[in-house]
N, C-alpha and C positions, 0 to 999 in steps of 0.2 A: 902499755904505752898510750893507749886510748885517753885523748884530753878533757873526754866527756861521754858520757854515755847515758842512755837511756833504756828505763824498763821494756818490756814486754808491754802490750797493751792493756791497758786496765779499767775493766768495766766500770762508769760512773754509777748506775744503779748497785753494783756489787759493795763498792765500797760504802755507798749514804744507809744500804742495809745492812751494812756490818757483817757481811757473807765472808766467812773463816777462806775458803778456796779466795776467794779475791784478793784479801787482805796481805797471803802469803807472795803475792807477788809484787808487794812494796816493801818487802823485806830488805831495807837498803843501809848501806854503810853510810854516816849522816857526814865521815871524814872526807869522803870520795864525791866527784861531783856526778849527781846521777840526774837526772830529771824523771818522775813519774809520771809516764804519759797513761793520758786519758784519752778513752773516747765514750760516747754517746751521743744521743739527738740530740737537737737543737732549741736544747732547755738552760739557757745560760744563766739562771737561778741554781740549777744544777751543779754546774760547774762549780759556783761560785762556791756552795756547802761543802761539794766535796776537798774544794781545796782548802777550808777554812777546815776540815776535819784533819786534811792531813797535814795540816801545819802543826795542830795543837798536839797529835799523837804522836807524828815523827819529824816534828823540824823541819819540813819540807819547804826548800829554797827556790825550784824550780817545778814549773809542772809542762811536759808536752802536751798539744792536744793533736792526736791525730786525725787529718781532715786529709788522709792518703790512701789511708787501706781500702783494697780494691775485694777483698776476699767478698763473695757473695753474701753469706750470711751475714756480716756487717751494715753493708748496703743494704739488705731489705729491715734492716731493722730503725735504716735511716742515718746512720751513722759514719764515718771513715770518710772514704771519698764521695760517699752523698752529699755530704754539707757541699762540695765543690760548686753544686751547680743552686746552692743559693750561698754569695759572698755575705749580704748583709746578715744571715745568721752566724755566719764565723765571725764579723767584726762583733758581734755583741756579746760570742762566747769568749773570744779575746778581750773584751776590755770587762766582762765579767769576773774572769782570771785576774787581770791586772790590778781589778780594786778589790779584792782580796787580798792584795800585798806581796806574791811571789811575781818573782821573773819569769815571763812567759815565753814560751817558744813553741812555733806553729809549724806541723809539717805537712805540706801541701804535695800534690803533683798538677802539672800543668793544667789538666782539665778533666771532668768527669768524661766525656766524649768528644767536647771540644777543647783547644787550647784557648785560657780564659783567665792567662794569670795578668792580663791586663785589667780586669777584675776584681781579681781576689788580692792582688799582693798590695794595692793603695789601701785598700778596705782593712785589710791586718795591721798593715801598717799605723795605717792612722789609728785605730783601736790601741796600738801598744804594743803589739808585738815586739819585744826584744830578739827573737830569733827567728828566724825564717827559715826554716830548710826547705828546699826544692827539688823534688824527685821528677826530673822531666820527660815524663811520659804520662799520657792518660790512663783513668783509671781501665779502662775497656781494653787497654793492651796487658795490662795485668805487668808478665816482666817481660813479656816476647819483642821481636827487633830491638834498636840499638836505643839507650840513653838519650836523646837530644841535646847537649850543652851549650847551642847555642840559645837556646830558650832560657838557662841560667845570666847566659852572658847578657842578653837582654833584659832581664832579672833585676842583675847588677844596675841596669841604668833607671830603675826605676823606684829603689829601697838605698838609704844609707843603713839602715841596720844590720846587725850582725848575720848574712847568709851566709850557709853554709850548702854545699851542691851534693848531689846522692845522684848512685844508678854509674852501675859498668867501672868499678874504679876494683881494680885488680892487684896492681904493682905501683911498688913508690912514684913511678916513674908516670903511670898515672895519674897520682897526684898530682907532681909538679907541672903534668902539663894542663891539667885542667885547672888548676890555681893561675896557673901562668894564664892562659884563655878567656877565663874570666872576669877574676878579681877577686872572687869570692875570697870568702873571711876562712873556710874550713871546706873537708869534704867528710861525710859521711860515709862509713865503708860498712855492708850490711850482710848481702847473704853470703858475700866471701869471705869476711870473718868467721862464719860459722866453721868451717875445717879446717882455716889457716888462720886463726889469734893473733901468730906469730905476725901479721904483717902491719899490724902499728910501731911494733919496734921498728922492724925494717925501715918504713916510712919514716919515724925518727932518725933512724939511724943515716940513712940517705940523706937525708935536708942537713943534717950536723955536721956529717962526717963526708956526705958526697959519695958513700958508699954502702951496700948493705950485704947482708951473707945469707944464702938459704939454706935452710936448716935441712940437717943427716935425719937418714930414715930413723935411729934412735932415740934422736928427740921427737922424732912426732909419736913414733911409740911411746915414749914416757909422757907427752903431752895426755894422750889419750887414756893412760892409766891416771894420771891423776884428774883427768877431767870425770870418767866414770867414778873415782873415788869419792870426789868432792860431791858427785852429784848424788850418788849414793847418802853419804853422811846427809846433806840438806835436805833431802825430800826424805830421809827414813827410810831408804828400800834398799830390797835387797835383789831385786831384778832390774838389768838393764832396757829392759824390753820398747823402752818411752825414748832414749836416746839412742836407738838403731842409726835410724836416718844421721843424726848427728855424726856418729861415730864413720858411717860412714864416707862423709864429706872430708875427715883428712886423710883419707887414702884414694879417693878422686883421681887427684893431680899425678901417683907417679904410673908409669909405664906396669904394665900386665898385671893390673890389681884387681881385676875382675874377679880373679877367683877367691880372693879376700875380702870383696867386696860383698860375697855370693856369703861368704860363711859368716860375714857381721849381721847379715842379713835375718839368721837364725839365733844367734846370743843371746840368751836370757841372765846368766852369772858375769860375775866378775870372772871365774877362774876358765870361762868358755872363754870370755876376751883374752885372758892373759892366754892360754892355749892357742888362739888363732894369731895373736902377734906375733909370738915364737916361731908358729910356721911361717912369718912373711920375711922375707928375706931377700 
């Protein structure tokens, strides 16, 4: 039910070298609308080849850049939410993007250690930014305390372009209050998609119908078979050992799943998962 989605992030130097591991991570349906986000320093030549590269191989109509990711190794390599604390290098990787010819969309968070999207968001703006998402919180808080949305709301009065707001959105109901608060055009739903997918239907489901259902321990069993199946098939393996954590995240939410929690913990088969689903009940 997701109206847009975007890749994993995808090293600029990995793809202008034509690095096999890079590459498989634009492995994208050209039906479906995806955006291929990038990161790298602040070499907006860069940019520009790589998107000129992934236009010609795979049709690529949108590119992300991300100018959010807090993870450490990113940042020292100069990257993610580094760019945050120089704007004028993100406007030129934005309109680098832009005169390539794809629809650009930028994802920021408030500030590297200050809030400075008084800053950054005129600076993308004017560059061409078509998209704006805003994650509002600094990079230094990584995901700790709350989301800030009124720094979106503020956001709003400062961009006509297409924002989209991220950070703390759980339940439909979420949604519609942070749409309602701000104005925003979209919200982004990120690390709690990871163990509940389910909740962009719902989210649909709620705005259409004014109502939604949560799903029986059954379907998240079967979700989670065919999520390992699929992942299986795609990457070639035959051990689940890489989507542990994953697996783990849709058994999170219900009541005394510790102890199933403990045993996904150790899975390496397909036929250990099916064996530990069986016991949960």
């Amino acid at each position: 039910g997701a109206g847009f989605a975007i890749t994993e992030m995808v090293s600029l130097e990995g793809l202008i070298r034509n690095d096999k591991k890079t590459w498989k991570y634009v492995d994208i349906d050209e039906e479906e609308t995806t955006a291929i986000q990038l990161f790298g320093k602040a070499e907006p030549e860069k940019f520009y080849k790589a998107s000129k590269i992934l236009q010609s191989r795979l049709n690529v109509k949108i590119i992300d850049v991300n100018f959010g990711c807090p993870v450490r190794k990113v940042v020292r390599s100069e990257a993610g939410s580094f760019l945050l604390k120089n704007p004028l290098s993100m406007g030129e990787i934005v309109k680098a993007l832009k005169d390539s010819g794809v629809i650009v969309s930028a994802k920021i968070r408030c500030g590297f250690d200050r809030v400075n999207i008084e800053e950054t968001i005129p600076v993308i703006d004017k560059a061409g930014a078509d998209i704006i998402i805003l994650h509002p919180r600094l990079a230094t808080q990584f995901y700790t305390g709350r989301a800030d949305w009124s720094l979106i709301k503020i956001a709003r009065s400062m961009t006509d372009k297409i924002l989209i707001g991220s950070g703390d959105i759980c339940t439909p109901m979420d949604v519609r209050e942070r749409i309602e608060y701000t104005d925003v055009d979209g919200v982004m739903i990120g690390r709690y998609a990871v163990g509940s997918p389910y909740i962009f239907k719902q989210v649909l489901d709620f705005f259409y119908n004014g109502e939604y259902r949560g799903y029986e321990l059954d379907e998240i069993k079967k979700m989670m078979l065919e999520f390992a199946n699929l992942y299986m098939k795609v990457e070639n393996r035959t051990d689940l050992i890489p989507i542990r954590s994953t697996l783990i995240q849709y058994v999170k939410n219900f009541k005394n799943s510790s102890r199933i929690r403990e045993k996904l913990s150790k899975i390496k088969t397909l036929l250990e998962l099916e064996n530990v689903i069986k016991d949960w009940n």
